[in-house]
C-alpha positions in Angstrom: 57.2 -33.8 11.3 60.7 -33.6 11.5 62.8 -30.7 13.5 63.7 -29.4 9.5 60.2 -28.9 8.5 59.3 -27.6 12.2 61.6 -25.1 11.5 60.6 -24.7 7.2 57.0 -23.8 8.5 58.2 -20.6 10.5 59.2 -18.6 7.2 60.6 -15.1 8.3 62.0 -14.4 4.7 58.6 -11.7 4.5 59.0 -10.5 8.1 59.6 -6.8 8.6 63.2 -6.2 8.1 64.3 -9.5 6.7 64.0 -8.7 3.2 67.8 -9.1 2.8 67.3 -12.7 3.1 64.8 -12.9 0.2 66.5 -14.4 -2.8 67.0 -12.6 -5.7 64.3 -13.2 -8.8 63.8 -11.9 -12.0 60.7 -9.4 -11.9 58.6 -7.9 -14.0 60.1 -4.4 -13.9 57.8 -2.1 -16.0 59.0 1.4 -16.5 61.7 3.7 -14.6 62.4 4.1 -11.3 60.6 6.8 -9.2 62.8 9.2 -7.3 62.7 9.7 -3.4 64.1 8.3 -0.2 63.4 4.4 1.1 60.8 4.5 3.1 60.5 1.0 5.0 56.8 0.9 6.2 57.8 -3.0 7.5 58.8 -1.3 10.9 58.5 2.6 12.5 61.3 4.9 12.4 62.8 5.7 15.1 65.1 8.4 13.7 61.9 10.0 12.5 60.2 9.8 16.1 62.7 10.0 18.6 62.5 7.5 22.0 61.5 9.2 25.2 63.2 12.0 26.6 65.7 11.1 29.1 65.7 7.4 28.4 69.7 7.2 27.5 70.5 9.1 30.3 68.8 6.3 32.8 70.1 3.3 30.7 73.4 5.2 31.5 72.9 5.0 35.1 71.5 1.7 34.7 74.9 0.6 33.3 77.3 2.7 35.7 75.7 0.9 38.4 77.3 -2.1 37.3 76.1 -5.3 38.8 73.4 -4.8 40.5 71.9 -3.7 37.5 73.3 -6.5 35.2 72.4 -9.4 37.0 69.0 -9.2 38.1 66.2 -12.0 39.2 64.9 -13.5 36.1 61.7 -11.5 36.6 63.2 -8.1 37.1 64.7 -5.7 39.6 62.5 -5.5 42.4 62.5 -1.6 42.1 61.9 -1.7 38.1 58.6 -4.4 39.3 57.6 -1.8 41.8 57.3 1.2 39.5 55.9 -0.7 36.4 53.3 -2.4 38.7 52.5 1.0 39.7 52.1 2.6 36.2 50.1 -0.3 35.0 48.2 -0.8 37.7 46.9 3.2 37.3 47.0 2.8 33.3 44.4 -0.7 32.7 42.5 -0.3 35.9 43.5 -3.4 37.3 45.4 -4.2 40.7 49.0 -5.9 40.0 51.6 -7.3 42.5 54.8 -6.6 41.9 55.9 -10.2 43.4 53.1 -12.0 42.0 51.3 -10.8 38.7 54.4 -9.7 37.0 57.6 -10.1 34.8 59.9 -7.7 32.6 61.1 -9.5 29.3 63.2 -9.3 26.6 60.9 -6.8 24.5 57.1 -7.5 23.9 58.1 -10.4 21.0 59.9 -12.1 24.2 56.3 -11.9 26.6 54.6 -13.4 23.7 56.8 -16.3 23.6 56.9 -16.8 26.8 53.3 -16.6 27.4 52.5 -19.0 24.8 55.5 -21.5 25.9 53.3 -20.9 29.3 50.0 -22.3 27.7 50.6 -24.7 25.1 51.1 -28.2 25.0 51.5 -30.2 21.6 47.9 -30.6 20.0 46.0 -28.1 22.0 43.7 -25.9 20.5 44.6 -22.5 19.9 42.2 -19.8 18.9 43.3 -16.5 17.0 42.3 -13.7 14.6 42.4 -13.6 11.0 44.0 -11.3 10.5 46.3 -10.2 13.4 49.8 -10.5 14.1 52.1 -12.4 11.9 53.7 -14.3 14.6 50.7 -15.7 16.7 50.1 -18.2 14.1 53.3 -19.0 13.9 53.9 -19.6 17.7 51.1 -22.2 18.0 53.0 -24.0 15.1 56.2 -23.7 17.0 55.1 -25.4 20.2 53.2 -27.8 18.3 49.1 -26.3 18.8 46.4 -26.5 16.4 45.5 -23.5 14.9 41.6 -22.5 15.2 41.3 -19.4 13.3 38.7 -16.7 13.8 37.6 -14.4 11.7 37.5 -11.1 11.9 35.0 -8.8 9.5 37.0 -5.8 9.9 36.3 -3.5 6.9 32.6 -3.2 7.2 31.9 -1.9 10.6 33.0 0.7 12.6 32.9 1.6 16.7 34.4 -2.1 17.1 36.7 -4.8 16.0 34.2 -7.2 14.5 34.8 -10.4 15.8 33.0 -13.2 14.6 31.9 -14.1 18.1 29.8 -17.3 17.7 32.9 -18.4 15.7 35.0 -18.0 18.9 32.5 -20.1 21.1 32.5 -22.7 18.6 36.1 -22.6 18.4 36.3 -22.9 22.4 33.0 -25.4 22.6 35.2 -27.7 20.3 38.3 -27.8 22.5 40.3 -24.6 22.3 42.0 -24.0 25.4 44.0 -20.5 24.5 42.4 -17.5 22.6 45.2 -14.7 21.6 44.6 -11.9 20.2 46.1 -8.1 20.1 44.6 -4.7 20.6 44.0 -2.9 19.2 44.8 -5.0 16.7 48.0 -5.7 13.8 47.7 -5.1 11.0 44.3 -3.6 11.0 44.3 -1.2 13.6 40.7 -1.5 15.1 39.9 -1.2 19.0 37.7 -3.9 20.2 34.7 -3.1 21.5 33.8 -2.7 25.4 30.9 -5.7 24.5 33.0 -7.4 22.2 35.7 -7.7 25.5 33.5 -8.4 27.9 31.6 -11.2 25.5 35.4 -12.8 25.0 36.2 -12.6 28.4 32.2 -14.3 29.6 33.1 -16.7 27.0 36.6 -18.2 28.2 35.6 -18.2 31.7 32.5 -20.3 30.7 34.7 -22.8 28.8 37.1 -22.7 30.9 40.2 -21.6 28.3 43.2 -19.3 28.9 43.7 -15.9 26.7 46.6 -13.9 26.4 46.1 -10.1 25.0 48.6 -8.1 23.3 48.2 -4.2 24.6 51.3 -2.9 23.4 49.9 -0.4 21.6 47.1 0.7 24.2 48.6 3.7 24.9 48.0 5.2 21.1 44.2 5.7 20.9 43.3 8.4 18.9 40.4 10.9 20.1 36.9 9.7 19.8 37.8 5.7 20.2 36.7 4.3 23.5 39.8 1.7 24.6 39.0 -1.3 27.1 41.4 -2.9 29.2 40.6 -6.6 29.4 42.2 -7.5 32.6 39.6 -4.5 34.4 36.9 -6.1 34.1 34.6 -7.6 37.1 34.6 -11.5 34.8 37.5 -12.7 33.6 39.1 -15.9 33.1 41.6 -17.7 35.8 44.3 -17.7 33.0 44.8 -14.7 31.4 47.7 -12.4 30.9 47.7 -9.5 29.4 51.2 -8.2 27.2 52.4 -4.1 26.9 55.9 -2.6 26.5 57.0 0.8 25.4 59.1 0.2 22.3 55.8 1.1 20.1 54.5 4.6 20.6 57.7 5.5 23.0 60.6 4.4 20.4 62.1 2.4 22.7 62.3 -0.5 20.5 66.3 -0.5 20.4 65.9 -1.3 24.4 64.0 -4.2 23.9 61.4 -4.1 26.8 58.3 -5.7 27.4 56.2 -7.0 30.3 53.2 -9.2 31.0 51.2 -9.3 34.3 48.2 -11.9 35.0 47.5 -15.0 36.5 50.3 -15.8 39.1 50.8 -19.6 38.2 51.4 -18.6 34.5 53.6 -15.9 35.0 55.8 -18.4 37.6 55.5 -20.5 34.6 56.8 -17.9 32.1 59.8 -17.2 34.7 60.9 -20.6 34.5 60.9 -20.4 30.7 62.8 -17.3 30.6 65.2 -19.0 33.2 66.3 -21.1 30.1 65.4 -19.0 27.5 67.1 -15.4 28.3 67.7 -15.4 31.5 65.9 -11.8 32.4 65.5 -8.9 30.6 68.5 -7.1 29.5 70.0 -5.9 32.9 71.0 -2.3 32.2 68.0 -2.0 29.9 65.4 -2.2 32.9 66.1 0.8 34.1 64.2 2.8 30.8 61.5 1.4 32.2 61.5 4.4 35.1 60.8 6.4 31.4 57.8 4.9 30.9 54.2 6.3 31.9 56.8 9.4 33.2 57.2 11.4 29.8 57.1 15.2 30.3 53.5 16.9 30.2 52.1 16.9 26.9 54.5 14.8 25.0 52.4 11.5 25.0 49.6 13.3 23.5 51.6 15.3 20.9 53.4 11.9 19.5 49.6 10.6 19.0 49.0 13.7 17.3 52.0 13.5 15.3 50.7 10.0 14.4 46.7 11.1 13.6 47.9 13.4 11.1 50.3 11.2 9.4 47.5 8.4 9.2 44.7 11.1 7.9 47.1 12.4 5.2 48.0 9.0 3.7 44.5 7.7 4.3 44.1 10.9 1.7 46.1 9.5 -1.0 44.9 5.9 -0.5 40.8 7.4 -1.4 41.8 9.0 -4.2 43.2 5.7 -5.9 40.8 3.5 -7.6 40.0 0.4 -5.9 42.5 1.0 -2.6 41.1 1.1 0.9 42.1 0.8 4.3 39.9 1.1 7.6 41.3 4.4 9.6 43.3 3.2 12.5 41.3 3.4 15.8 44.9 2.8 17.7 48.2 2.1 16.5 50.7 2.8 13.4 49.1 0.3 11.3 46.8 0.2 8.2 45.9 -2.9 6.6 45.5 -2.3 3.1 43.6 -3.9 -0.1 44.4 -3.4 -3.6 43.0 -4.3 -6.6 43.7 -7.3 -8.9 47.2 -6.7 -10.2 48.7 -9.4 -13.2 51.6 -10.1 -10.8 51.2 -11.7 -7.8 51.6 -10.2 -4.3 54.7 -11.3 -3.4 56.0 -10.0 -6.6 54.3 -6.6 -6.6 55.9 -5.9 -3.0 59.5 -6.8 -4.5 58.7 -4.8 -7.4 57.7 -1.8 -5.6 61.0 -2.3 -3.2 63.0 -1.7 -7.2 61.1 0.7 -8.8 60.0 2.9 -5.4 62.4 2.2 -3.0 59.2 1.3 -0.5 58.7 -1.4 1.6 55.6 -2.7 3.2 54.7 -6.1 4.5 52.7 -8.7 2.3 49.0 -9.9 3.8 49.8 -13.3 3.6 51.6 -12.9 6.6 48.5 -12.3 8.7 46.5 -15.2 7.1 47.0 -16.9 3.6 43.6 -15.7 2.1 45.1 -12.1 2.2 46.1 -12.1 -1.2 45.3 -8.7 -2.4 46.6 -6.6 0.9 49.7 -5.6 2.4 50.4 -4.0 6.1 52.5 -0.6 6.3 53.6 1.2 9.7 53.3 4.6 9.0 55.2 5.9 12.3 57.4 7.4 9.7 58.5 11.0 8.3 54.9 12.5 7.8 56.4 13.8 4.5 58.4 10.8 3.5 55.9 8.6 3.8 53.1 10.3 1.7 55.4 10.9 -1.2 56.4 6.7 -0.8 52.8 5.6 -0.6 52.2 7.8 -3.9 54.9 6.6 -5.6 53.5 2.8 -4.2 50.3 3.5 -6.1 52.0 5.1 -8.6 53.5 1.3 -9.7 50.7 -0.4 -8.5 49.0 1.4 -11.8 51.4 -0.1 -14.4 50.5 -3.8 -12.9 46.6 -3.0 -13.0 45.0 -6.0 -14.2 42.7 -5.4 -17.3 
């Protein structure tokens, strides 16, 4: 492979908010636009849901402090560690040093690369979900892994993720040396079970592999789900780390701020990468992170409110359309959703519905190829917005019905 078709493989064209770079094609437009305003369910809206309270005016301090804030180590200001070890350390149940276990990055997108440039090695074997986020896959490709994908049977089960667990201990009996995997998880929004953690967890440390878990949006559970922090438990791997940041269910996206704690040899690893990479996490940024786990009383659990209801109302419209379904979101602003057998394909039913609906969602094929017939939306929109766009959604969808 040569660096042109390295690069060919990572496709971002159908990536939330590169549809810009899509090239223009002649569709099969069938019948007048719908009226209402674009709603892009690719990414949340942060104009919608508003970042935490107070966070511009410590970036401001951040920033009139000048220097010291600017140029920190490449892992982070010593008193950003402190407090984020602190937080995290009370959130997941698990001890973390400050010095040791722990790094502040360029947003969560920026731990994941790094963690992964931490792990993999040209031809190892790398383990991940089908479905779950778009980019895993396309990481392992990157730094030149074989992909081992797992499936998960997500639709028909409920009070767990439904990992096809004797796939994963095949998958590390054969020679995978990484697992990743988010949760809950993206698109789908399941939880993983407190057994199906502790099973992935008994089964890396058996084989001896490395995992890497994407928590970032742990902190938006919704009532009645049980939530398990991996890194808690009493057996765990010698290599894992475990990713979270606040730009999710805090807004804080613009910020870009993530962090991963674990193993100390990896994260030394994932310090020297960023070294060359990013240098550190944006200097002035860091200092949101004295926001985070420190939102007035009662606002966490009102944005997660805000969210429930907004997820229960479309989950409404998406029942009362023949041959749509989604599994409720355990955690998360994502539903995964199936459609019926249209006589367009995919690809052109989600440009179509960008014309005629002014919506935007994300197409299924970039979670796995067999996902042919779904598409991903982030509803951490307008509640009202977004249940008028997903009507109008379905409202196209009918004109392309196959017959």
């Amino acid at each position: 492979m040569n660096i042109v078709e390295k690069f060919a493989m990572l496709g971002i064209d159908n990536a939330p908010g590169q549809e810009s770079l899509q090239k223009s094609e002649r569709l099969d437009l069938r019948g007048e636009k719908l009226a209402g305003p674009r709603v892009d369910f690719s990414h949340g809206d942060v104009d919608a849901h508003l970042p935490t309270p107070g966070s511009f005016e410590v970036f401001s301090h951040g920033f009139f402090e000048g220097g010291a804030q600017a140029y920190t180590p490449y892992r982070g200001r010593k008193t950003v560690l402190e407090h984020v070890a602190e937080k995290l350390s009370a959130f997941n149940g698990a001890k973390i040093d400050p010095a040791q276990n722990l790094i502040l990055t360029p947003g969560t997108q920026g731990a994941l690369f790094l963690a992964m440039g931490a792990n993999v090695m040209p031809g190892d074997k790398v383990a991940i979900v089908e479905p779950d986020y778009f980019a895993n896959r396309k990481m392992v490709e990157f730094f030149g892994g074989e992909l081992v994908p797992v499936r998960m049977d997500y639709a028909d089960v409920s009070g767990k993720a439904g990992l096809d667990l004797a796939a994963l201990e095949k998958a590390f009996r054969d020679g995978a040396k990484l697992f990743l995997f988010s949760n809950p998880n993206n698109p789908v929004g399941c939880v993983y079970s407190c057994k199906e953690i502790r099973a992935i967890a008994a089964l890396a440390k058996k084989y001896g592999a490395a995992l890497i878990v994407d928590e970032l949006y742990s902190r938006q559970v919704y009532p009645g789900v049980k939530y398990t922090h991996l890194a808690a438990q009493k057996e765990v791997p010698g290599n894992l780390i475990t990713i979270i940041g606040p730009s999710k269910t805090e807004s804080l996206s613009g910020f870009r701020l993530g962090a991963a704690f674990g193993s100390a040899d990896v994260i030394e690893r994932m310090e020297k990468l960023q070294a060359i990479m990013a240098l550190r996490c944006p200097g002035y940024n860091q200092a949101v992170f004295f926001t985070w786990f420190d939102e007035p009383a009662g606002w966490m659990d009102a944005r997660v409110a805000e969210h429930r209801r907004i997820r229960d109302d479309i989950m409404k419209v998406l029942a009362a359309a023949k041959g749509v379904s989604a599994r409720g979101t355990d955690g998360g602003s994502y539903l995964f959703v199936t459609i019926p057998e249209l006589d367009v394909s995919l690809h052109a039913f989600i440009r179509i519905v960008r014309e005629l609906a002014d919506v935007i969602v994300t197409p299924g094929t970039e979670f796995g190829p067999q996902f042919l017939h779904q598409f991903r939306i982030n509803f951490s929109q307008d509640h009202d917005k977004a249940v008028a766009a997903m009507k109008r959604l379905l409202a196209v969808m009918d004109r392309y019905r196959k017959n």
